[in-house]
C-alpha positions as CSV (number, residue, x, y, z in Angstrom):
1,X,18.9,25.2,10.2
2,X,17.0,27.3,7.6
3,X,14.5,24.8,6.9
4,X,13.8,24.4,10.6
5,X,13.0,28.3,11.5
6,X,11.1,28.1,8.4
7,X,9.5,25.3,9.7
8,X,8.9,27.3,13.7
9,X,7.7,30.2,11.6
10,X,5.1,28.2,9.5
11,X,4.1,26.1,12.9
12,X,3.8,30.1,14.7
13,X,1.1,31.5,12.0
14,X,-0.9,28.4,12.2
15,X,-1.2,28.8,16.3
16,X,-1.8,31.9,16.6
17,X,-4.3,32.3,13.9
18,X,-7.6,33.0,15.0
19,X,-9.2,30.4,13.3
20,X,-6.6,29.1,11.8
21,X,-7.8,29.1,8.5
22,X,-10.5,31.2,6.4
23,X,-14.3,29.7,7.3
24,X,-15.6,31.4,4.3
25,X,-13.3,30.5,1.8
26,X,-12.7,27.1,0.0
27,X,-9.7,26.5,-2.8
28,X,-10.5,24.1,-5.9
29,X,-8.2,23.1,-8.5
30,X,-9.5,22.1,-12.2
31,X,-8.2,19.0,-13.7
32,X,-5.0,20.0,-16.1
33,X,-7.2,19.2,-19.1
34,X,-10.1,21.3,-18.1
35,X,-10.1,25.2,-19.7
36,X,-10.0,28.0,-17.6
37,X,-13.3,29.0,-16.0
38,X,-15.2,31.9,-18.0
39,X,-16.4,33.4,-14.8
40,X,-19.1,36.2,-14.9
41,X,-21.3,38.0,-12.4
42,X,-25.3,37.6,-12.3
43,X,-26.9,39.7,-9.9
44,X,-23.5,40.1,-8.3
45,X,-22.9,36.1,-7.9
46,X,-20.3,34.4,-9.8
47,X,-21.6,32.2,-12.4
48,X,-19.1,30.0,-14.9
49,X,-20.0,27.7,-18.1
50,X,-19.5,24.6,-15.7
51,X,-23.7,23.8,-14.3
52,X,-22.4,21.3,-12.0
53,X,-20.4,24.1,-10.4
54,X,-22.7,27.2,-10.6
55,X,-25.4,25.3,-8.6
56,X,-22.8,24.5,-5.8
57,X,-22.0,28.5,-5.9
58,X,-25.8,29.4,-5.6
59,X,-26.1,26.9,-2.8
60,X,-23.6,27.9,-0.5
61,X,-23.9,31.4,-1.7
62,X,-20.9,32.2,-3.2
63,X,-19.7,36.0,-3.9
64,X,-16.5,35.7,-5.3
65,X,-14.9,33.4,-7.7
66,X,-11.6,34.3,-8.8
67,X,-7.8,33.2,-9.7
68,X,-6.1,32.0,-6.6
69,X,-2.4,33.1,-8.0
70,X,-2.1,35.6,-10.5
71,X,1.6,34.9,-10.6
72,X,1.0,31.6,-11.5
73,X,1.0,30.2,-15.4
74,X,1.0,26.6,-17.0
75,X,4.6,26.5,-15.9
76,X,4.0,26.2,-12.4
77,X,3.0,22.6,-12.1
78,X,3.8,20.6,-8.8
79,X,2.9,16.7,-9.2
80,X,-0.8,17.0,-10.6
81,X,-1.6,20.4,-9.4
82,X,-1.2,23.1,-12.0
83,X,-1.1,26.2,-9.5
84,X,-2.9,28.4,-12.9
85,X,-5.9,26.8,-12.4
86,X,-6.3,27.0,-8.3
87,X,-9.4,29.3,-7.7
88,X,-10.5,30.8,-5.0
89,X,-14.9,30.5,-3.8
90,X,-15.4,32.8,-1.3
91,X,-18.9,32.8,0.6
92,X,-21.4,35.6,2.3
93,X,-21.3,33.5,5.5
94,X,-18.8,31.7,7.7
95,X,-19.1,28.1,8.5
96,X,-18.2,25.9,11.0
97,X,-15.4,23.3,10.2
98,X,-17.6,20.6,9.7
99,X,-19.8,22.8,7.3
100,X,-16.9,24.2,5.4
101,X,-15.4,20.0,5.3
102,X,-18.9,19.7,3.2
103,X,-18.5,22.4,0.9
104,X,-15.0,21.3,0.0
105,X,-15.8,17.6,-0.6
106,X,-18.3,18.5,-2.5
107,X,-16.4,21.0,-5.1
108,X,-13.5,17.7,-4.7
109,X,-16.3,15.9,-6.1
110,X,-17.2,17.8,-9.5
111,X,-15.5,15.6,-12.2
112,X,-14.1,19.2,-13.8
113,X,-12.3,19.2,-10.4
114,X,-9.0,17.4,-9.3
115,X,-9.2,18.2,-5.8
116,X,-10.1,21.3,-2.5
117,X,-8.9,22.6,0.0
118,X,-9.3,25.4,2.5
119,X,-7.0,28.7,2.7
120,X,-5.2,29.6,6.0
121,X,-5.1,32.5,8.1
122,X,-1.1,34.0,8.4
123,X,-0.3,36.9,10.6
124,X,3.2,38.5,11.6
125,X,2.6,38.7,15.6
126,X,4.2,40.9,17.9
127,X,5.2,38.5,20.4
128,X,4.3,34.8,21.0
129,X,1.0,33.6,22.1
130,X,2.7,30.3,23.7
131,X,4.7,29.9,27.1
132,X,8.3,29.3,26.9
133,X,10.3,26.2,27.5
134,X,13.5,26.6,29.7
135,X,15.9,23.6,29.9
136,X,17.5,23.2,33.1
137,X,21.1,23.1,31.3
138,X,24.0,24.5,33.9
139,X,25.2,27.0,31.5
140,X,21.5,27.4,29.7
141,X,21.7,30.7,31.4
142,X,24.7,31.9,29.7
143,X,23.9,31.1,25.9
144,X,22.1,34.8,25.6
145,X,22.2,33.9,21.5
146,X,19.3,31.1,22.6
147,X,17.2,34.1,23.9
148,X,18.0,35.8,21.3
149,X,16.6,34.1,18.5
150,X,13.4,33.1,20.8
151,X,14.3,29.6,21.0
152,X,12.8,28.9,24.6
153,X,9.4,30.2,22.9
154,X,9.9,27.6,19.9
155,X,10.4,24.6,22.4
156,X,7.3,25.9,23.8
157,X,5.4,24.9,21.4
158,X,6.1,21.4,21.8
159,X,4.0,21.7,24.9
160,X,3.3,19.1,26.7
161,X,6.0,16.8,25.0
162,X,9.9,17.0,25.5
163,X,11.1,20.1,22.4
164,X,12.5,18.6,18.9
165,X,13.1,15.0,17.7
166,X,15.6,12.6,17.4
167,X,14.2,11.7,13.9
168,X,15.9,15.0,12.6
169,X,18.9,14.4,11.6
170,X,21.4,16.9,10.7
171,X,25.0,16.7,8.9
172,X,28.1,18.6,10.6
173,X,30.6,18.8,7.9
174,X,33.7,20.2,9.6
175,X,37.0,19.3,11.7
176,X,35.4,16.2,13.1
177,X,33.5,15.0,16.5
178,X,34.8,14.5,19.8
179,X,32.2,11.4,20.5
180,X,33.8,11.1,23.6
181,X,32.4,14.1,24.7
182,X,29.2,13.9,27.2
183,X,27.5,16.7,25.7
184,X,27.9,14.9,22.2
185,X,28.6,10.8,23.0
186,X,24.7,10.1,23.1
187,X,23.5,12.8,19.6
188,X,25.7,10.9,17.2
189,X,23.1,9.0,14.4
190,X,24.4,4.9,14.3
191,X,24.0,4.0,10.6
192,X,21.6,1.4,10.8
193,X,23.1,-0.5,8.0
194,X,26.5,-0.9,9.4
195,X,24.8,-2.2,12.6
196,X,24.6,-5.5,12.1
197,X,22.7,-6.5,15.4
198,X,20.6,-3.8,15.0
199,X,21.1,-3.0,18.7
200,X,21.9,1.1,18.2
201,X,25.5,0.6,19.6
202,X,28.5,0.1,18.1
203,X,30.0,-3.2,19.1
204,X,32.6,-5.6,18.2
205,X,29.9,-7.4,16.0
206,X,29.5,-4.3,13.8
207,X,33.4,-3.8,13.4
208,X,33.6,-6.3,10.8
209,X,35.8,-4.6,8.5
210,X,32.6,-4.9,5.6
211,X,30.8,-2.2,4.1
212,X,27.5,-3.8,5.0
213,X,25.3,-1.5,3.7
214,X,27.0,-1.3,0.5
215,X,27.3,2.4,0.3
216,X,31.8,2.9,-0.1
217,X,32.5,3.2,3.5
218,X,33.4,0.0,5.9
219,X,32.3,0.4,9.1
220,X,30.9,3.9,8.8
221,X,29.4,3.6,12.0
222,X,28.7,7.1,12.9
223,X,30.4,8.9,9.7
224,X,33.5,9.3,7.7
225,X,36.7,10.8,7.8
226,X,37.4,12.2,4.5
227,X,40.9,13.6,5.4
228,X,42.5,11.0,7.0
229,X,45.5,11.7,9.5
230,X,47.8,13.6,7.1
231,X,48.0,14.5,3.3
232,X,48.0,11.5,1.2
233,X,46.7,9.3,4.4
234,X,44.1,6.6,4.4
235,X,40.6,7.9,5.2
236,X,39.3,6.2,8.0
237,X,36.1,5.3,10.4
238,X,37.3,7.5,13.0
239,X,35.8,11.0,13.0
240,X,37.1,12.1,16.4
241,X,40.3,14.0,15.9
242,X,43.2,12.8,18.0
243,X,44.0,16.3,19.7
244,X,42.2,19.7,19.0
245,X,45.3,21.3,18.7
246,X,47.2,24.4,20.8
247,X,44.3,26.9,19.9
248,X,41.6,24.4,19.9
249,X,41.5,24.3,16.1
250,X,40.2,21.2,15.5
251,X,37.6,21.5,18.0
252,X,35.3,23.6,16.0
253,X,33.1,20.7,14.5
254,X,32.9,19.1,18.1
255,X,31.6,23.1,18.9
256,X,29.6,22.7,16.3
257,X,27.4,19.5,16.0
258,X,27.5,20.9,20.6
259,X,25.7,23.9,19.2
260,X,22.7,22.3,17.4
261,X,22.3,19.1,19.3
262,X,24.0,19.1,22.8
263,X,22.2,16.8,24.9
264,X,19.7,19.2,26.5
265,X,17.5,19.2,29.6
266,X,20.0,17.0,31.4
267,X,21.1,19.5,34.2
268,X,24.5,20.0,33.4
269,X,26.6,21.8,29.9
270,X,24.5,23.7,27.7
271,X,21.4,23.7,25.6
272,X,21.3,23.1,21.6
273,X,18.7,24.9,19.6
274,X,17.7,21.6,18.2
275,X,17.3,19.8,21.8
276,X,17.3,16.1,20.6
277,X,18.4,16.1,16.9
278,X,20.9,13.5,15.6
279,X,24.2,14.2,14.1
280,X,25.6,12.7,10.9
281,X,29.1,14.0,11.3
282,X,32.1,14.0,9.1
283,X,35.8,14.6,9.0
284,X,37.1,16.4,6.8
285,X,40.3,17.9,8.2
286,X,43.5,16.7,8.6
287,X,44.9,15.7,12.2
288,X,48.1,18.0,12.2
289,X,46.7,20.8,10.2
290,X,46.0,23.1,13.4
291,X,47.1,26.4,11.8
292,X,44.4,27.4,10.2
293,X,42.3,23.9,8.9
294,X,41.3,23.3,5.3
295,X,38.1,21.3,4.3
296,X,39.3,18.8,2.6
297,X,36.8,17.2,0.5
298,X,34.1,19.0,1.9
299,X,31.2,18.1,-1.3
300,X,31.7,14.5,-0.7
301,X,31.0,14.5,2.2
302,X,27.9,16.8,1.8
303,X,26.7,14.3,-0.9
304,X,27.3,11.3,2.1
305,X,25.4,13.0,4.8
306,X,22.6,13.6,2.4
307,X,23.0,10.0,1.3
308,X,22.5,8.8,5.1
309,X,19.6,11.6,5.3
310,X,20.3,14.1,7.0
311,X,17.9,16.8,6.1
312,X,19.8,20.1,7.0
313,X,23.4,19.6,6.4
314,X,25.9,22.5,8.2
315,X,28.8,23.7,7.1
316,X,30.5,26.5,8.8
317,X,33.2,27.1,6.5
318,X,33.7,29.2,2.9
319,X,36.2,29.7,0.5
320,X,36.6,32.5,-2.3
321,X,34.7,30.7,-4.8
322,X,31.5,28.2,-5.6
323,X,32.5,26.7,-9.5
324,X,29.9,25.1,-11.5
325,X,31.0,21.2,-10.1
326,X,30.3,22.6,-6.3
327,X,27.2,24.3,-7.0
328,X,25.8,21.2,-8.7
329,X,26.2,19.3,-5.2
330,X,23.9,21.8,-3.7
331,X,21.6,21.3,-6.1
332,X,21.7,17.5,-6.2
333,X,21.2,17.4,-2.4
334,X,18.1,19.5,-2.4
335,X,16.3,18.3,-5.6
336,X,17.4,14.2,-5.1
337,X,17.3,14.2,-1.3
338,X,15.3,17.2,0.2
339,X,18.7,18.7,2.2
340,X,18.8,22.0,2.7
341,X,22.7,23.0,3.0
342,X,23.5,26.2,5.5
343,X,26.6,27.6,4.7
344,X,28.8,30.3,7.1
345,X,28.4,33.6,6.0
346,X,31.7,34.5,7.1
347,X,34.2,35.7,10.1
348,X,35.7,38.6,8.2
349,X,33.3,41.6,9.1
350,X,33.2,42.0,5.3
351,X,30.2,42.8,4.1
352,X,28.5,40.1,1.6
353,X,25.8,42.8,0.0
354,X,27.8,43.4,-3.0
């Protein structure tokens, strides 16, 4: 859920900024074959070797050009955008947003210049600007973690909509699902390419016993089961495990996937802090292991969730070690399908600082 309070925070600034962004600023980029601007000062205005762009700086009366990113150097590169050669034009006077749209199409239009754009305004606030949002969940009241973390103030933002999406979609890599579950039944993704009707149930049409959408896994309906029932059993369709075992054991991924995507606002269980995300969910434990479950091919089924597209992939569970194979499944996730992977940090009280 990293990317997703990253996300909030990013969504926060913007809203509560004054303006939102600067109405005196404007950011160009120079084409990657263009030199760096040899900017100098002229009766305390910037001036640069470029005429096309020294009369757009007297125009609009420009009193700073500079580097945008110091930091930045001809490694820093992101599709056609060499970050190095981002410069910041900052004017005497503010304008108003249809103004300041002017002034960036025109510097866009320079042919030195591959593009504009304006600079925004970040603060760190206080407290938030925007009302909360409080489900009407039976046991909303009880989940003090939800206040904790200002949650009821993020849904708020999706103000006057219902909070969250069911277009996010999230992997739960873990003991399996109880789909049976009310809370859960109705937050489960359907692959679309195993249903063959294309209704968003799963029905005796779909059961076929093909893999119809080719990817390893017949009938993958709403996951995998990695484990299978026992060591050295078949892996399966079935991510619900059969019991959840004398402590509960294997209940933890049903807790889980409950946890970021109960079915929320419905007047009865609790509240998730993602309100109406899907779940890709996975099992990768085996049905009889209830002492203490391992993960049993738990990168797999990272890389399969990722596959479907699940975007932030959980897995609350660790081991002593991440070797070189592991770490290169993190890795592929993020770089080849834009998943962020949020680990547990532990249950141990150990500290993790050194």
């Amino acid at each position: 859920m990293k990317k997703v309070i990253f996300f909030i925070i990013i969504l926060l600034q913007f809203l509560w900024a004054e303006d939102g962004f600067y109405r005196n600023r404007v950011l160009f980029c120079l084409l990657k074959d263009q030199p760096d601007l040899k900017v100098f000062y002229q009766d305390e205005k910037p001036q640069t070797e470029l005429a096309n762009l020294n009369i757009l700086l007297q125009k609009y009366q420009a009193v700073v050009l500079e580097k945008w990113l110091r930091s930045a150097d001809d490694r820093d590169i992101v599709g056609d955008v060499n970050l190095s050669k981002v410069y910041r034009v900052e004017f005497t006077s503010k304008y108003s947003v249809s103004e300041l749209e002017q002034i960036r199409d025109e510097f866009a239009a320079l042919p030195e210049i591959l593009s504009a754009d304006f600079e925004s305004i970040n603060y760190i606030m206080e407290s938030p600007q925007n009302d909360p949002y409080n489900p009407n969940d039976e046991k909303y009241g009880e989940q003090w973690y939800l206040n904790k973390i200002m949650a009821d103030y993020a849904w708020g933002l999706w103000s006057p909509a219902t909070p969250g999406s069911p277009d996010v979609l999230v992997g739960v890599v873990d003991t399996g699902v109880d789909y049976l579950h009310p809370e859960i039944e109705d937050i489960l993704y359907i692959n679309p390419g195993e249903d063959v009707n294309s209704d968003g149930q799963i029905t005796a049409v779909d059961s076929n016993n093909v893999d119809d959408d080719g990817n390893g896994y017949v009938d993958d309906f709403r996951g995998w089961d990695f484990a299978g029932p026992t060591s050295g059993g078949a892996e399966d369709n079935d991510i619900r495990p059969p019991d959840a075992g004398p402590d509960h054991e294997l209940s933890h991924g049903t807790h889980v996937s409950g946890i970021i995507a109960a079915t929320s606002d419905n007047t009865t269980g609790i509240a998730s802090v993602s309100f109406r995300a899907k779940v890709i969910a996975t099992k990768n434990s085996y049905d009889d292991d209830t002492t203490q479950p391992a993960i049993v091919d738990g990168y797999d089924a990272i890389l399969y969730t990722a596959k479907l597209g699940a975007k932030f992939i959980n897995c609350s569970w660790g081991g002593s070690y991440l070797f070189s194979y592991e770490k290169n499944i993190l890795d592929d996730v993020s770089d080849n399908y834009g998943a962020v992977v949020v680990g547990a940090s532990g249950n141990d009280n150990h500290s993790n600082d050194t």
